[in-house]
C-alpha positions as CSV (number, residue, x, y, z in Angstrom):
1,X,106.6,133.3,87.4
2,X,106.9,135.2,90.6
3,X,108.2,133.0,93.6
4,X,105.5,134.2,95.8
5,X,103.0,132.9,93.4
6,X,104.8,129.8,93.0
7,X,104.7,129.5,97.0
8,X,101.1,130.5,97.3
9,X,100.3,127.6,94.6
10,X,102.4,125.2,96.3
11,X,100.8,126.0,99.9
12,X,97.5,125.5,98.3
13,X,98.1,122.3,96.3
14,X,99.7,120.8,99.9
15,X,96.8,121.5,101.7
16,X,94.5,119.9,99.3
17,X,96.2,116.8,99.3
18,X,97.0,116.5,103.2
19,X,94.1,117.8,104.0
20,X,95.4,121.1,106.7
21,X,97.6,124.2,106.9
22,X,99.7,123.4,110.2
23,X,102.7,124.3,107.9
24,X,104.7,127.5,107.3
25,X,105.9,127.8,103.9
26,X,109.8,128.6,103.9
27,X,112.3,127.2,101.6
28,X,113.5,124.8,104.1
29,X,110.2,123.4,104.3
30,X,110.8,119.3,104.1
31,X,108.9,116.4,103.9
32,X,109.0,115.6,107.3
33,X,108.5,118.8,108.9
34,X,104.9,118.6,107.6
35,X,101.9,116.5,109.3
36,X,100.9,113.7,106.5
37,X,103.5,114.0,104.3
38,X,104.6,110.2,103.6
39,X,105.5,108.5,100.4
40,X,102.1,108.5,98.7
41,X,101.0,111.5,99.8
42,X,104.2,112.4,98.4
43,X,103.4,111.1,95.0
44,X,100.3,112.5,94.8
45,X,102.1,115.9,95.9
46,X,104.4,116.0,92.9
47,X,101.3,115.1,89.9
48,X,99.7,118.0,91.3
49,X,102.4,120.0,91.2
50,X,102.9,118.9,87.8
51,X,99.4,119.2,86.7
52,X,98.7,122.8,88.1
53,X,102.1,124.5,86.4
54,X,101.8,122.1,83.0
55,X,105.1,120.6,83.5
56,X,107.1,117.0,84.0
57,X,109.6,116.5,86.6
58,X,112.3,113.8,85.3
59,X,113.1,111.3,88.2
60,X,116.7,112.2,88.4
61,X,115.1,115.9,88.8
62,X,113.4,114.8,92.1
63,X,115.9,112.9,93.2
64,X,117.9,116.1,94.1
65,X,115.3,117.9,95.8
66,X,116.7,118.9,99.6
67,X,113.6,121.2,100.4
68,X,110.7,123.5,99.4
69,X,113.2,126.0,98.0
70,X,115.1,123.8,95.8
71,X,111.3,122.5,94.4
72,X,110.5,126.1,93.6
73,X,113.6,126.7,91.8
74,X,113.0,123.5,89.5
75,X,109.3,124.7,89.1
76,X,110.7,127.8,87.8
77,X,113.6,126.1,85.3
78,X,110.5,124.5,83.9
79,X,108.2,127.2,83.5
């Protein structure tokens, strides 16, 4: 899958959850540059995620994640 429509899914499924677009999408996108974005919102973030592309993320998996770029690549390992 294209990495553009990865993004454009991603930027959709964060705005549903925290409820707003006052984000930029860019591969160093993190956690706390984003308005919201805690530890449940987190959670909730990552089913999604997992829901809308038909994957599982193993914990050791998201453990590694540094930013929205390293998220998109392990989307697309699992895809």
């Amino acid at each position: 899958m294209d990495v553009e429509v990865i993004k454009d899914n991603l930027k959709t499924i964060l705005t549903n959850v925290l409820s707003h677009d006052n984000f930029e999408m860019k591969d160093e996108l993190t956690a706390k540059d984003v308005d919201g974005w805690d530890s449940l919102s987190h959670m909730v973030i990552i089913t999604k995620i997992e829901e809308h592309f038909g994957i599982k993320f193993k914990l050791r998996d998201l453990n590694k994640l540094k930013n929205m770029g390293s998220l998109i690549a392990l989307i697309q390992t699992k895809i």
